[in-house]
C-alpha distance (Angstrom), angle and dihedral (degrees) to the residues before:
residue distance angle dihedral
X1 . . .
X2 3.76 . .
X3 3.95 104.6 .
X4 3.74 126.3 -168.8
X5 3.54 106.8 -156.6
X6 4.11 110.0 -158.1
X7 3.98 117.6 -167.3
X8 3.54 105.5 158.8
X9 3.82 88.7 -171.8
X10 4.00 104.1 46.9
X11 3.65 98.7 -132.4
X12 3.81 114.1 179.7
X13 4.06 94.8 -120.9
X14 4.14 96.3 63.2
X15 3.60 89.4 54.8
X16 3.78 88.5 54.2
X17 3.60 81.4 55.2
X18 3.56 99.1 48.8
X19 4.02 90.0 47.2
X20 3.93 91.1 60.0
X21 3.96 96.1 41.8
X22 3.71 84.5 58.1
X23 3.73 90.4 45.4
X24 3.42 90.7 60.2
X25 3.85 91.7 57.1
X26 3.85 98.5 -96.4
X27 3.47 122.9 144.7
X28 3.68 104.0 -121.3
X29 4.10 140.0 175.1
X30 4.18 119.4 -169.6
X31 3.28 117.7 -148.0
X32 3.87 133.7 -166.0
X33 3.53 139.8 155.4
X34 4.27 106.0 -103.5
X35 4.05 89.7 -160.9
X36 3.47 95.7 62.8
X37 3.42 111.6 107.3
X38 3.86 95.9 -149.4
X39 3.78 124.6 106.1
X40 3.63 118.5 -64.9
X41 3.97 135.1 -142.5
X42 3.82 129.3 -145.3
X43 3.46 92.4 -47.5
X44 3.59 104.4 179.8
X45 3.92 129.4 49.7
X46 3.76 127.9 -102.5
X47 3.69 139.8 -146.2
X48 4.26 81.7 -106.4
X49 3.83 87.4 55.1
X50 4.30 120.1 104.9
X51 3.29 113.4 -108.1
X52 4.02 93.6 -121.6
X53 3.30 83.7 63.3
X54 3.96 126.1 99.6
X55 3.85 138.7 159.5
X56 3.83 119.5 -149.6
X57 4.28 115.3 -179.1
X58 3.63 114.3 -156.3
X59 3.79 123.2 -137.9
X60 3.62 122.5 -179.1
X61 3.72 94.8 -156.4
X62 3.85 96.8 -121.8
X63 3.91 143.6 92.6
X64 4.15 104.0 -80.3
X65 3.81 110.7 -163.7
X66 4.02 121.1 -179.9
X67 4.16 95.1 -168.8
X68 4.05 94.9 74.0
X69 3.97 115.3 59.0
X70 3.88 93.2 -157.8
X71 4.20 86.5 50.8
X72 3.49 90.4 46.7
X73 3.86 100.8 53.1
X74 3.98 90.1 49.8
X75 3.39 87.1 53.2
X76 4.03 102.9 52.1
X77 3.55 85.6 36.3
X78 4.02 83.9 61.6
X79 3.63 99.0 37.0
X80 3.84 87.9 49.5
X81 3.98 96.5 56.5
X82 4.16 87.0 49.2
X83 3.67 92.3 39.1
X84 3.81 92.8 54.2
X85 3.62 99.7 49.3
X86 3.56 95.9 41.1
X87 4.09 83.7 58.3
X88 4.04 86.6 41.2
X89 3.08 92.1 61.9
X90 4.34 102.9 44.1
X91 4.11 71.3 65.8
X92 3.72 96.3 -140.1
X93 3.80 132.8 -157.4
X94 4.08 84.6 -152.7
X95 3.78 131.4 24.5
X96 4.06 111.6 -168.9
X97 3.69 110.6 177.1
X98 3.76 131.4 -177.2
X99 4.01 147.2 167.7
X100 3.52 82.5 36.9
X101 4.02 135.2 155.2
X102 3.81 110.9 -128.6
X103 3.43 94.3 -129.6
X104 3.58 83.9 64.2
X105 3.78 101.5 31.6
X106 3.84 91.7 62.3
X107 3.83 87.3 53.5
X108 3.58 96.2 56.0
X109 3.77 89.4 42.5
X110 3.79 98.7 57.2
X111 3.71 93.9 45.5
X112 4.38 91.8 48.3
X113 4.32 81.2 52.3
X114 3.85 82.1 51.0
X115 3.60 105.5 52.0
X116 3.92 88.7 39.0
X117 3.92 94.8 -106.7
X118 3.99 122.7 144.5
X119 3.61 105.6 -115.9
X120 4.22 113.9 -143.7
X121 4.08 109.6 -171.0
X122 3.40 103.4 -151.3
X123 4.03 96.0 -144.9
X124 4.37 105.7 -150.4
X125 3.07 95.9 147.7
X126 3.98 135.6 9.0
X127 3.81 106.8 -126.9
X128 3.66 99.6 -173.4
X129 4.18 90.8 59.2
X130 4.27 84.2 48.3
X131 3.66 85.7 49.5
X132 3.80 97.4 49.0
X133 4.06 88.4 47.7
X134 3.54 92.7 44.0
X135 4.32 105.0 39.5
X136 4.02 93.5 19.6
X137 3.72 92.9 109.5
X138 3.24 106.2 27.3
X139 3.78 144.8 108.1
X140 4.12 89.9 16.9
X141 4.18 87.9 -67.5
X142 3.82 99.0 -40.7
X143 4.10 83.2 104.7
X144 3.60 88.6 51.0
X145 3.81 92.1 50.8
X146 3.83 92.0 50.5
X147 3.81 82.4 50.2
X148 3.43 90.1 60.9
X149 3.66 101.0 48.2
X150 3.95 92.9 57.3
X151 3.77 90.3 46.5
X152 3.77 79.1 61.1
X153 3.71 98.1 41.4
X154 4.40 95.3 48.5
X155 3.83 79.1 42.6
X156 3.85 101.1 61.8
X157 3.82 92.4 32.1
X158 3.51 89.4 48.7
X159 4.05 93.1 52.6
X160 3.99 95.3 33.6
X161 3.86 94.1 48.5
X162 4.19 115.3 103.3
X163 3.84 94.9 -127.6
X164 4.21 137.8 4.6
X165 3.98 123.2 -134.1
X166 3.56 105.1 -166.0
X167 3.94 107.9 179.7
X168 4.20 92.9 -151.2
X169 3.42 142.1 36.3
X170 3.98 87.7 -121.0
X171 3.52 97.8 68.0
X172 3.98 88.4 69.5
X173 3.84 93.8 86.5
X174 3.58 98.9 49.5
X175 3.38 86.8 43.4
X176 3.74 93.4 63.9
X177 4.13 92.2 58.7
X178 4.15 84.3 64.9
X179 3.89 91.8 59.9
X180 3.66 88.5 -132.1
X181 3.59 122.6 158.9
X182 3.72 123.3 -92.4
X183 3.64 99.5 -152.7
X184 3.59 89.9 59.8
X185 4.07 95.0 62.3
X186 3.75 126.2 100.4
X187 4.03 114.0 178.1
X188 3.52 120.5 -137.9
X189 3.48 128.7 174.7
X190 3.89 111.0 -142.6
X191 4.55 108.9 -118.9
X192 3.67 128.9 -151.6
X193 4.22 108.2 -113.3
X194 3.71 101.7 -106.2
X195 3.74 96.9 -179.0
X196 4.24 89.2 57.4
X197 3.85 100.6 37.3
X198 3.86 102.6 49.2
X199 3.63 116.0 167.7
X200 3.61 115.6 -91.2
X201 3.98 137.1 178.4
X202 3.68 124.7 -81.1
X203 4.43 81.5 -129.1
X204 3.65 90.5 67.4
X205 4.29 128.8 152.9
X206 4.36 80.4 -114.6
X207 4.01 96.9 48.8
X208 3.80 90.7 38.0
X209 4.37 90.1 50.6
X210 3.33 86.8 58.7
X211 3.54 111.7 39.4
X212 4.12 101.2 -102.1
X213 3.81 105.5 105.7
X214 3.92 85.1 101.5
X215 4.17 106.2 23.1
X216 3.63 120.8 98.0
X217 3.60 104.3 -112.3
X218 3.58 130.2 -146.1
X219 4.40 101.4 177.6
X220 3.74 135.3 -161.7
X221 3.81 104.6 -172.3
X222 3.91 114.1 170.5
X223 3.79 135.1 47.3
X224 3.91 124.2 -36.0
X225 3.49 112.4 -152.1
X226 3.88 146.2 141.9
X227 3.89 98.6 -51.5
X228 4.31 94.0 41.9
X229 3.74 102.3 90.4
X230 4.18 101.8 -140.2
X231 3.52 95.0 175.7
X232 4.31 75.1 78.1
X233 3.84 95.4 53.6
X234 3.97 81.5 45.1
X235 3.85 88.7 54.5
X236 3.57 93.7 42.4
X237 3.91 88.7 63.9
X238 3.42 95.2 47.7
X239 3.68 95.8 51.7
X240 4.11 88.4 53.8
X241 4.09 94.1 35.4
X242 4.10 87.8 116.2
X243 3.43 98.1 46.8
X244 3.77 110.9 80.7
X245 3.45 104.5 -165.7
X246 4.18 92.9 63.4
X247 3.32 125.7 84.3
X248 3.86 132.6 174.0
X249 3.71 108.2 -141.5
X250 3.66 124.5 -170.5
X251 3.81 120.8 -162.1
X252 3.68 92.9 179.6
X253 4.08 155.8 105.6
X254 3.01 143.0 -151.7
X255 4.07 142.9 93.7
X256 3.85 92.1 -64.4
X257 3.80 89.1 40.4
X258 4.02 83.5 60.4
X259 3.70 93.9 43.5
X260 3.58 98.6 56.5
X261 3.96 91.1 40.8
X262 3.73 86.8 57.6
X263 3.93 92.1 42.1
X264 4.16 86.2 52.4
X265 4.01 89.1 49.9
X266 3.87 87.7 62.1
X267 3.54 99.2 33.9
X268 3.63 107.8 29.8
X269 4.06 114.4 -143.3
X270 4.22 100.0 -171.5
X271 3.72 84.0 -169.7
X272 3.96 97.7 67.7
X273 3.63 118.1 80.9
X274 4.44 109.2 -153.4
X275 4.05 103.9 -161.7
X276 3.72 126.1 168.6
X277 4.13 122.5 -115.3
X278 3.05 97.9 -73.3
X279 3.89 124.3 -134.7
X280 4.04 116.0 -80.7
X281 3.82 90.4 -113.4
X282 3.35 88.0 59.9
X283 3.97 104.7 58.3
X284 3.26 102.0 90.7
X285 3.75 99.8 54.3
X286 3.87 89.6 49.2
X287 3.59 97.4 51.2
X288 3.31 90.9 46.0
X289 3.97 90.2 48.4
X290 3.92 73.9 65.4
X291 4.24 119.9 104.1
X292 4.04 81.0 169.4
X293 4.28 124.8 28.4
X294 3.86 106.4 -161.5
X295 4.15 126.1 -150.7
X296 3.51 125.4 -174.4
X297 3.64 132.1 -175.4
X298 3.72 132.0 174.1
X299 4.03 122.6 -120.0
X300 3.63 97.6 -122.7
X301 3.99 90.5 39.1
X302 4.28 69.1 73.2
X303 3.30 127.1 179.3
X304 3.97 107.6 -44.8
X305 3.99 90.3 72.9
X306 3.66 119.5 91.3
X307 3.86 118.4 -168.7
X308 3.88 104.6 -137.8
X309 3.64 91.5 -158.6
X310 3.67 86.2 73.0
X311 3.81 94.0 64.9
X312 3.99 86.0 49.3
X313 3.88 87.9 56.0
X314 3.92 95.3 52.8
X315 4.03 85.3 49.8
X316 3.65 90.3 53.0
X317 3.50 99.2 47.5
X318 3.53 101.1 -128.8
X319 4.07 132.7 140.6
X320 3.85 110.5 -91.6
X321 4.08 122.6 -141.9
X322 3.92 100.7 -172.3
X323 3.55 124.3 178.6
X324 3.62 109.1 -178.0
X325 4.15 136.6 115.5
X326 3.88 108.0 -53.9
X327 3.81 88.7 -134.7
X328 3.98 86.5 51.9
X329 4.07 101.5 106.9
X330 3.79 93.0 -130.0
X331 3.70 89.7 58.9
X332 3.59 85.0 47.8
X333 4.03 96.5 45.4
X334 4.23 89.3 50.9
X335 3.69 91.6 49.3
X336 3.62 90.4 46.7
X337 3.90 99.5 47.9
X338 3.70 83.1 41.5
X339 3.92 94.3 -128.5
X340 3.34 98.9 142.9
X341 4.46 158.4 -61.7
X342 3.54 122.0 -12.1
X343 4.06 119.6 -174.8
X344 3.68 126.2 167.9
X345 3.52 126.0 -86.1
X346 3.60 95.9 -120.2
X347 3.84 92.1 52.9
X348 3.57 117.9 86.4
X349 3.49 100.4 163.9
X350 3.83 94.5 56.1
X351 3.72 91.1 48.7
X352 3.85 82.5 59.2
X353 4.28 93.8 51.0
X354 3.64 89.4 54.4
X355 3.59 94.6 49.3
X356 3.82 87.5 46.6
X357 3.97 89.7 52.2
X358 3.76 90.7 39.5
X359 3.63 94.1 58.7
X360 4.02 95.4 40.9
X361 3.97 97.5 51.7
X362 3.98 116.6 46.5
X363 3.45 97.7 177.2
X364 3.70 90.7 59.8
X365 3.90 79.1 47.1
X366 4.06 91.1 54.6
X367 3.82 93.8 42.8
X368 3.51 82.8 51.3
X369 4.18 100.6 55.0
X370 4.29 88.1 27.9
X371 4.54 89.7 59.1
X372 4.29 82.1 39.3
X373 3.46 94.1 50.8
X374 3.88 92.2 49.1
X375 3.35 100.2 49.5
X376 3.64 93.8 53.3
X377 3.33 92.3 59.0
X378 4.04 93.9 42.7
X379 3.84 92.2 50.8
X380 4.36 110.2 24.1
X381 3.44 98.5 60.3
X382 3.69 102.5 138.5
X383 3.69 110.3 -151.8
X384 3.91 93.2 62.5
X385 4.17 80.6 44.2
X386 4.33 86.6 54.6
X387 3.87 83.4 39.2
X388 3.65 84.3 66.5
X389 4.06 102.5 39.1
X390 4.19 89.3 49.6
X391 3.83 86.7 61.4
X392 3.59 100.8 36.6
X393 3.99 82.4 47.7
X394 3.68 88.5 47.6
X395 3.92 94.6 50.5
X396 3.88 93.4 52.4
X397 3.55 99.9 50.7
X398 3.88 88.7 54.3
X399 3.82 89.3 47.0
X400 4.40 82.9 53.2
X401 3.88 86.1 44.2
X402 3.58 96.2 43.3
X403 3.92 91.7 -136.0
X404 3.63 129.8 124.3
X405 3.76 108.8 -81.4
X406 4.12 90.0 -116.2
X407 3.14 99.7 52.5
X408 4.55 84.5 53.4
């Protein structure tokens, strides 16, 4: 097959999938949007790479700002007309796109119906529901009307589209309120990559650069935005400021990453380290400069949001502090592999006892980072993951052929 692989966002995990596609002597093209901010995979191809592999970022040339709503929808809009013909013209049997804008998504959907391709929307988040909790009340009911219209735009896309990847059980119910077809849904949970997050030393050439080798480490790696709480990683240095040894370091962006650098340059916190993302061959040797990994999630970003930093954590081996929703599956997936704390999102001050007990007891700390390692590697191994994709892949494109899926 010919497979267009879409993640707007560039997270490391879809390029593992990409990598073992090709492997398996598919033709396939990874895409991902170079002007996002966000972290970034292995981006570019090596000499160990399959030839039927390629990577192609897109860049749409202009300024790309996430803080303004009206900026933001001009600029999916335009990265969703060059993303779609830059997959139009790959000319792919199969088109699976996720992390995606709508305004975009639809883009890329119309042109995969025009070229013929089956079209798979990779559902990780649903946008319309973040919409509707984050413009539901505002602009006296004009945010609830632009609500509405995205409800109606997942909706179709979600009922037109040739297959459904749902990445937890969860998202069945909300599923149901879109009308979209059942038969068309394959569920796959997302994995951390193993094979480019090994485990490494806390004493690493990374930690060592920048002073950590010997620090206590509480770590934020990832993006910081509207629905990660920093006023917590704020209160996390406080609570530490007398103990030299900590420091809270955040290898992040975001708008919330901003905020709190701009809070720090008026109220200076010597205890909280701001880094840039840092380069994809460099994640392993900064989570592992890690003696803490810290998630955060929102309450009303609710349970259909799943911080992919947490699956990087497991990989790395590394005690988790996670305050999110308890019903949220990442709160449930660290509790399960028993890799770590998990408060509430509403309660600060228990976030602040775990880190307390975290940093007092290392062996809970190593039990922690030993049970995360393992179940990585029990439950992210990725050719039972592309297992899954092939026949998901091989489902849609008999849905867009209107055969039976056997004889596809």
């Amino acid at each position: 097959m010919q497979i267009a692989v879409h993640d707007y966002a560039g997270h490391v995990f879809q390029f593992d999938l990409s990598r073992a596609l090709a492997r398996r002597g598919h033709v396939v093209r990874h895409f991902f949007f170079a002007d996002d901010i966000g972290p970034k995979g292995p981006a570019q191809t090596s000499v160990d790479d399959p030839p039927t592999l390629s990577i192609e970022p897109i860049s749409i040339g202009v300024p790309y700002s996430k803080g303004d709503f009206l900026r933001r929808r001009n600029g999916d809009v335009h990265y969703g007309r060059v993303a779609a013909k830059a997959i139009a013209a790959f000319r792919p049997d199969v088109v699976i796109s996720g992390n995606t804008p709508l305004d975009a998504q639809q883009q890329i959907f119309r042109e995969s119906r025009k070229s013929g391709a089956a079209f798979i929307f990779w559902m990780q988040d649903f946008y319309s529901l973040a919409i509707e909790r984050l413009l539901g009340r505002r602009w006296m009911g004009a945010g609830a009307l632009a609500a509405a219209y995205y409800k109606w735009v997942e909706g179709r896309l979600l009922r037109d589209s040739d297959g459904i990847v749902l990445i937890s059980e969860d998202f069945v119910r909300p599923l149901t309120t879109f009308n979209a077809p059942a038969d068309r849904v394959s569920i796959i949970p997302n994995w951390g990559a193993l094979d480019t997050i090994p485990q490494r030393p806390k004493d690493n050439p990374w930690s060592r650069k920048h002073g950590l080798e010997d620090r206590f480490v509480f770590l934020y790696s990832g993006t910081l935005a509207l629905k990660h709480n920093p006023d917590w990683l704020w209160a996390l240095a406080s609570a530490f400021r007398d103990d030299p040894e900590v420091v809270v370091v955040l290898g992040a962006a975001g708008v919330s990453y901003d905020a709190l650098k701009r809070r720090e340059a008026t109220e200076p916190q010597p205890n909280l380290m701001f880094l840039p993302l840092q380069p994809a061959a460099d994640l392993p040797d900064l989570l592992a400069a890690a003696d803490v990994t810290i998630g955060l999630l929102e309450h009303d970003a609710g349970e259909f949001s799943v911080p992919s930093k947490v699956l990087s954590y497991l990989c790395a081996g590394r005690a988790i502090l996670l305050a999110a929703p308890q019903a949220n599956l990442a709160a449930r997936m660290v509790t399960r592999a028993e890799a770590g704390l998990v408060v509430s999102a509403d309660d600060e001050a228990a976030f602040l006892v775990e880190a307390r007990r975290l940093r007092a007891d290392k062996a809970l700390r190593d039990r922690f980072g030993r049970s995360a390692r393992t179940y990585a590697e029990t439950t992210f191994e990725i050719e039972a993951v592309a297992d899954r994709f092939e026949a998901a892949f091989t489902k849609a494109r008999a849905q867009r052929l209107r055969v039976p899926a056997s004889a596809a």
